[in-house]
C-alpha positions as CSV (number, residue, x, y, z in Angstrom):
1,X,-18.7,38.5,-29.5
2,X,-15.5,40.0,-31.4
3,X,-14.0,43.2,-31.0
4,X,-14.5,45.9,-33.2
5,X,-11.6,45.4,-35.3
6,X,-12.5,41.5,-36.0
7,X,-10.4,39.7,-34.1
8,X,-12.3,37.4,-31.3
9,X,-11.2,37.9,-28.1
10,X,-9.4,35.8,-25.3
11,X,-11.8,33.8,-24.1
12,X,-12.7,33.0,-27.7
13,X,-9.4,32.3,-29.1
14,X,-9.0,29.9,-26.0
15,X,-11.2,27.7,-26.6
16,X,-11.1,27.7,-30.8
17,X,-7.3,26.6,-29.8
18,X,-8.7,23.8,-27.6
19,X,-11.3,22.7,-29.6
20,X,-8.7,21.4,-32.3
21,X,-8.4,17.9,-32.6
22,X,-5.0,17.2,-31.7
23,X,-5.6,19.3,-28.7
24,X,-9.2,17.3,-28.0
25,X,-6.9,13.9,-28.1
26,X,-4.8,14.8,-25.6
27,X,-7.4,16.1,-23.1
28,X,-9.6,12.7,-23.7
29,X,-6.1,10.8,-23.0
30,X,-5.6,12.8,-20.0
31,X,-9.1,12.5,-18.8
32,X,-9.0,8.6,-19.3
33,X,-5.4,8.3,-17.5
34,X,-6.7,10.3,-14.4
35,X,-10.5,8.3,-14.6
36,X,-8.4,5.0,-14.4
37,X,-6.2,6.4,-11.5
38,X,-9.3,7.3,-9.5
39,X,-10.9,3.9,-10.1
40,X,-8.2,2.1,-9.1
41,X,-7.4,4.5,-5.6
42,X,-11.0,3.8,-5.0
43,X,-10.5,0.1,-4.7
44,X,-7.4,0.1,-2.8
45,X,-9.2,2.5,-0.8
46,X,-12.4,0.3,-0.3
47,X,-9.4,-3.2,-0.1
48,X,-7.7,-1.1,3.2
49,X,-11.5,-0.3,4.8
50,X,-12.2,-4.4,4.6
51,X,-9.2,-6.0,4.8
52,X,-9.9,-6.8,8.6
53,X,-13.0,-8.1,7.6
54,X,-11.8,-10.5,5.4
């Protein structure tokens, strides 16, 4: 999948470059900050919907 004169191309490079650990840590962080943001948007969501209810 490289060119002919060895080097690998975008696509390739891309993701060698993301695969790196420091760059793997900050994508898990990100990933967990935006899980917990959604989790906690879904209960004030869900809190609004049965607050009459209550």
């Amino acid at each position: 999948m490289s060119t002919p004169n060895g080097r690998p191309n975008l696509v390739d490079r891309f993701f060698i470059r993301l695969s790196r650990p420091e760059n793997l840590g900050r994508i898990l962080r990100w990933a967990w900050l935006i899980s917990l943001l959604m989790l906690v948007l879904g209960y004030i969501i869900i809190y609004t919907r049965i607050r009459g209810f209550i």
